[in-house]
Structures are given as structure tokens and as C-alpha cells.
C-alpha positions, -999 to 999 in steps of 0.1 A, spaced: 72 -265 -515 90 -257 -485 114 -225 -482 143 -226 -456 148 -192 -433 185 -200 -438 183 -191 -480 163 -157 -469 188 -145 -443 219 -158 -461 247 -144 -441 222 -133 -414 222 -166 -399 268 -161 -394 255 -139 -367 228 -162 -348 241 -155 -311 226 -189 -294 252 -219 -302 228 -245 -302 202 -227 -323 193 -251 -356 206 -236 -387 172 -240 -411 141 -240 -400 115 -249 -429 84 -238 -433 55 -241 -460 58 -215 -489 22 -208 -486 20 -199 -453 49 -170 -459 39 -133 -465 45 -117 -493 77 -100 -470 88 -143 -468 82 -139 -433 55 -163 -418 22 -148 -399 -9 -163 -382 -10 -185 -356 -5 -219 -378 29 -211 -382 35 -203 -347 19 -239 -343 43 -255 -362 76 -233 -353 66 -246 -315 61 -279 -324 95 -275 -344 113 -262 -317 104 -284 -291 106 -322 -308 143 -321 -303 139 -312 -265 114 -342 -260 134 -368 -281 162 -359 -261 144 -359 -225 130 -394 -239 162 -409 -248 180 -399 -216 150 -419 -193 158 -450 -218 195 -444 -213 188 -449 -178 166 -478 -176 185 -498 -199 218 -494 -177 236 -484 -212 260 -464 -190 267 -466 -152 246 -446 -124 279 -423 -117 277 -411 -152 250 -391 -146 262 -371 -116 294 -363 -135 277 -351 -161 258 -329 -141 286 -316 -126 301 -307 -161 270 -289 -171 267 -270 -141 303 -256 -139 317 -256 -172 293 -258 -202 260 -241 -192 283 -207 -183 299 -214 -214 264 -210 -231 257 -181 -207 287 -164 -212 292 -163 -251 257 -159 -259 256 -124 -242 293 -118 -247 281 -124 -289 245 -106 -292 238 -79 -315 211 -54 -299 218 -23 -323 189 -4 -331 165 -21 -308 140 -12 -278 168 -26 -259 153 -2 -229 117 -11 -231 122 -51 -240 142 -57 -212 122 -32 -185 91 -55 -196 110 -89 -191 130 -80 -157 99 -61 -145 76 -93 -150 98 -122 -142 102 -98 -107 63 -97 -101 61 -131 -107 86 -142 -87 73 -127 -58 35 -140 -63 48 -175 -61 70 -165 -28 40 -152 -16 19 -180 -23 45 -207 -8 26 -210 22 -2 -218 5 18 -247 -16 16 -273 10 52 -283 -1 83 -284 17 112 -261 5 136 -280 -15 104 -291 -35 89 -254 -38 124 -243 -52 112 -264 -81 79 -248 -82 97 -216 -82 120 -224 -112 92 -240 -129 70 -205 -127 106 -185 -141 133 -207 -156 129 -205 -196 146 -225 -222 164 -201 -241 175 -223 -269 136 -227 -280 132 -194 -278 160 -185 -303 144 -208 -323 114 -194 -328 118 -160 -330 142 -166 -357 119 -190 -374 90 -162 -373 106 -127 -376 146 -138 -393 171 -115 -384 153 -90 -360 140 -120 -346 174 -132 -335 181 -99 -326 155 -94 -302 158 -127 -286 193 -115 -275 180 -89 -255 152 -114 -240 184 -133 -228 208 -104 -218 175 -90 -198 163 -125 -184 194 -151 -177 216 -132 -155 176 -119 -133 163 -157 -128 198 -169 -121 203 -144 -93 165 -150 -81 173 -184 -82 202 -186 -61 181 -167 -37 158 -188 -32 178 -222 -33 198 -201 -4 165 -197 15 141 -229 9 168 -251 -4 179 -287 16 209 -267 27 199 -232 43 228 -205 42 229 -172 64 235 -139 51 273 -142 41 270 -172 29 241 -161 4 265 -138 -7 289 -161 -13 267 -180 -29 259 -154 -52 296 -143 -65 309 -177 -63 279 -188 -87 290 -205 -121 258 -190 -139 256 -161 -122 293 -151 -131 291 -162 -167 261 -139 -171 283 -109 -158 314 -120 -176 289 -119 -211 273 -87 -208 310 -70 -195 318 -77 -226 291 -68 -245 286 -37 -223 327 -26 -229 325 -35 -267 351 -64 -259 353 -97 -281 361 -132 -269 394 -134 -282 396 -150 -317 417 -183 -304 390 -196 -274 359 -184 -288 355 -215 -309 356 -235 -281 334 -217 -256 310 -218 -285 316 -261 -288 311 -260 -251 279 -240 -250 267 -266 -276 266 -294 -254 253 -279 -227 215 -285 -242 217 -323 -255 238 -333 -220 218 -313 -197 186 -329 -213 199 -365 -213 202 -355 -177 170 -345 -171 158 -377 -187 177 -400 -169 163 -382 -135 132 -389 -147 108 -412 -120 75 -418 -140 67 -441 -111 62 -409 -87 45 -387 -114 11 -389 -94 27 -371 -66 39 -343 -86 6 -336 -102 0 -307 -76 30 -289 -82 32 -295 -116 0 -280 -122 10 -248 -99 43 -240 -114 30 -240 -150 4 -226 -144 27 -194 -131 44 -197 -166 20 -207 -193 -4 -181 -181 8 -157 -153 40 -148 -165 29 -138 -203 0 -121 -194 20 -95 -170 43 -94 -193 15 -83 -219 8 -58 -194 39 -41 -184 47 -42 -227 16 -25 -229 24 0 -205 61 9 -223 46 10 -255 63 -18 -271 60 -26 -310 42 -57 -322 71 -75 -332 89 -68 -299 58 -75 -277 56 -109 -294 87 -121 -290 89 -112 -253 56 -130 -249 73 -161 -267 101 -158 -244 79 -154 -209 57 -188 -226 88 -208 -228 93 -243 -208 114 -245 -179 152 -253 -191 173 -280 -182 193 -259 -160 166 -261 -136 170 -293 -132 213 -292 -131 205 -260 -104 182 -285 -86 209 -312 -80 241 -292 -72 215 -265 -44 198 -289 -26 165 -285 -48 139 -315 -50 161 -330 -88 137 -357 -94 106 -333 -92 120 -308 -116 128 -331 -138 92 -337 -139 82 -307 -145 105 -298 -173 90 -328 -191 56 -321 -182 60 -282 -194 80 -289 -225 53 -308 -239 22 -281 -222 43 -260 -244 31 -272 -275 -1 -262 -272 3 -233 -240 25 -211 -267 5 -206 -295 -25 -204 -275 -8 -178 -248 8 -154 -269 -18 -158 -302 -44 -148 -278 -26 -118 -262 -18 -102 -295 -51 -107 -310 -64 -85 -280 -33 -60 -281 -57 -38 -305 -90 -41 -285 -70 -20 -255 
């Protein structure tokens, strides 16, 4: 009854560029086109709910890590340490350094992803006085609207379009991680705890883990350059462990007891996401003439929760940690539903303009 995407693809899935991307996805035989490709916004249903069980389980075990003392309280801020500076630009780094964007609308994809992350992130600057929330706390806000979690997103377009699904979702990365990182940075330099003048922003910026690995990834995908044969292996382990750490993490930072005061900016920042974010991206696809395919994955990609690097980019800037990690909970479960919905919706329109 059930046909894996793995069988279709066969040596397709070698290639996946995202280390911590799961190796099957299964889905219902009867809900496959005669290609073996799903459709219809079922499947999209279940590929969400696929791809974001192990993000909640792992969020969930992390808070109950932490309230049963299992490990001590310095764990935590090592291991935040370790993701921040050595296994999230190890993700970064080899997923860009490994994508394969031949024959694509490598051009138009990533014009309608940089273009629409930049308008949104200047709305929600524009609208911070209008927050009612002091900086460090509107730097989550600000990642919240942005930050996507790029290992869901591989997951799904490979689980509904195979192998030019992967492929696409390497140019949604190439286009998107190194843009929010930098806008990120920015903005940590400018509302964060710790406010940095104009050299110092700059420092900020070249000196930045994740900002470098992005730029060390696409020089090499840019020059044609490989990882060398002898280290790749382990930049790839490394990558892996960024996801199930940095989600432990964001568990553990988890303070259900002060969930009623983060209603307000929960609500805001996903909000800027779920619906803001897809629906200029719908437009400025639109308006460079993307195909269907394409235009859905970006629109999967712009719908995405917030990552768990939010929350590691929270605690090492001067962000408000305990709030993003309250919103990376809240919008990996809104996901569930605010995917399908989102980018179902948006398509089934598409022809009506």
C-alpha cells in the first residue's frame, strides 16, 4: 500500500544536498499520479505533518530534558555554543558548497525569494514602533517573520516533486540562507541587548559564523570547487547534528510558564510568515513568470517555521532566547495547518490572474 520516494528516485536520493534530510518519505499509492508523483493538497497535508513530527518530538523532548535535570544547566549553553560556531556553518556551508541547480530558473527562483524576504523585512522594521516591544524582544519578532527551517523544507519538496524537487529547494537555500543571515546580523547589531556602531556592524558581519559559511558554500559552488574528498564526510556528520542539538536546545529554553506574555508577539511574527511572506512571494513569482512547480516550492519555502537557529542566533546576539524559543514552538506546530492552507490556496488562484 504505501510506495517510498526513495525506490522512485533510486540513485536520485545519492545526491540530496541537505544532510539531515530523511531518506524515504512514504506516501499512499493512491494518492500518487500516474507520473508517481503526489498532487492535491491531501498529500501536501500529510508531507507537512511528516515533516514536522520529528521537529516537535524533538522540541518536546529537549523541555523534558530540562525539567527533569537529566543533564546539568551548563550543558545547554555549551551546546549552544557548538551549534552556533561549528555545526550550523557546517550545515550552511556543505549544503550550498553540494547543490545541484543545472537546468533550473536559478535566476527567477531566487529574484522571487531575495526580493520577498527584502520587502518583508522591511514592513516588520517599519512596523517596530508599532510592536510595543523592546528590541532584544522585537529581534525575535523579526526572525520569527524570516528565519525558515530549511531542513523541512527539503523535505517536502522532495517528498512532492523527487528529484527536481530537491533540486529546487537548493536554490531556495543558496538564494535565502546567506539574505536572512546577513539581515539578521543587522538587526541583532541594531535592536539587540548589545548595540554596535558602524565598524563594529561590520565586524559583526565578516566575523559571523553563518554568514561566512554561506559565502564559503556558494564560492564553491560558484568556482565549480568540491569539498575535498577526505573532510567532506565530516562536515556532512557535523551538519547532521546541527538540527536534533539545536532543537533539544530550543526545548530546553522553553518557559511554558511565560507563554501568556508572548501571545502578542507570537501572533505578530507569524503572522508576517504564514501569510505575509508567501503571498509577496506569490506576487513577485507572478511577476517573473515562474513555473508551477517552481512557484510552489518557493511558496513552501517562504511558509516554512522559524529554524532553530533563531533561537542559537538569539542567545549568542543579545536577542530575547526564551521568547524565540516560544515562537519556534508555537510556529512549528501553526505550520501544520498554515502550509497547506497558504500555499494550496495561492496555487489554486495562480490561474484566476
Amino acid at each position: 500500500m504505501l510506495l517510498c520516494l526513495r525506490d522512485n528516485l533510486g540513485a536520485v536520493t545519492a545526491s540530496w544536498t541537505a544532510p539531515n534530510v530523511p531518506r524515504s518519505l512514504c506516501i499512499p499509492r493512491f494518492l500518487l499520479s500516474p507520473a508517481g508523483l503526489p498532487h492535491g493538497s491531501l498529500v501536501m497535508t500529510g508531507a507537512v505533518l511528516l515533516a514536522l513530527a520529528p521537529v516537535a518530538l524533538l522540541v518536546g523532548l529537549g523541555h523534558l530534558i530540562r525539567r527533569t535535570a537529566f543533564v546539568a544547566d551548563t550543558f545547554w549553553s555549551q551546546a549552544e555554543r557548538l551549534c552556533y560556531y561549528i555545526l550550523l556553518p557546517a550545515l550552511f556551508a556543505h549544503s550550498l558548497a553540494t547543490a545541484h541547480v543545472q537546468s533550473l530558473p536559478v535566476a527567477a527562483l531566487a529574484g522571487a525569494l531575495i526580493g520577498s524576504t527584502a520587502m518583508v523585512a522591511l514592513i516588520v522594521v517599519a512596523a517596530r514602533p508599532l510592536l510595543k516591544v523592546d528590541g532584544a524582544a522585537f529581534t525575535s519578532v523579526f526572525q520569527g517573520a524570516i528565519r525558515f527551517n530549511n531542513y523541512v523544507g527539503v523535505s517536502l519538496a522532495a517528498g512532492l516533486f523527487g528529484a527536481k524537487g530537491i533540486a529546487l529547494a537548493a536554490v531556495c537555500n543558496a538564494a535565502i540562507v546567506p539574505t536572512v543571515n546577513l539581515m539578521c546580523v543587522l538587526v541583532f547589531a541594531r535592536y539587540g541587548s548589545v548595540r554596535l556602531g558602524g565598524a563594529a556592524v561590520a565586524r559583526q558581519i565578516v566575523t559571523n559564523p553563518l554568514v561566512v559559511a554561506c559565502l564559503g558554500g556558494i564560492a564553491l559552488q560558484v568556482s565549480g570547487l568540491q569539498i575535498p574528498a577526505l573532510v567532506e564526510p565530516a562536515v556532512r556528520a557535523l551538519g547532521s547534528a546541527s538540527m536534533p542539538l539545536g532543537l533539544l536546545c530550543v526545548g530546553a529554553a522553553l518557559n511554558l510558564g511565560e507563554s501568556r506574555s508572548w501571545l502578542a508577539p507570537i501572533c505578530v511574527s507569524s503572522v508576517f510568515k504564514f501569510l505575509l511572506m508567501p503571498v509577496s512571494t506569490f506576487a513577485i513569482a507572478r511577476m517573473v513568470g515562474l513555473g508551477e512547480v517552481a512557484m510552489t516550492v518557493a511558496l513552501l519555502f517562504q511558509a516554512l517555521p522559524t529554524a532553530s537557529s533563531s533561537y542559537i542566533m538569539a542567545r549568542q546576539l543579545g536577542g530575547d532566547a526564551p521568547l524565540m524559543a516560544g515562537i519556534t514552538a508555537a510556529q512549528t506546530m501553526l505550520a501544520a495547518v498554515a502550509i497547506p492552507v497558504v500555499t494550496a490556496g495561492l496555487m489554486a488562484i495562480r490561474p484566476l490572474l
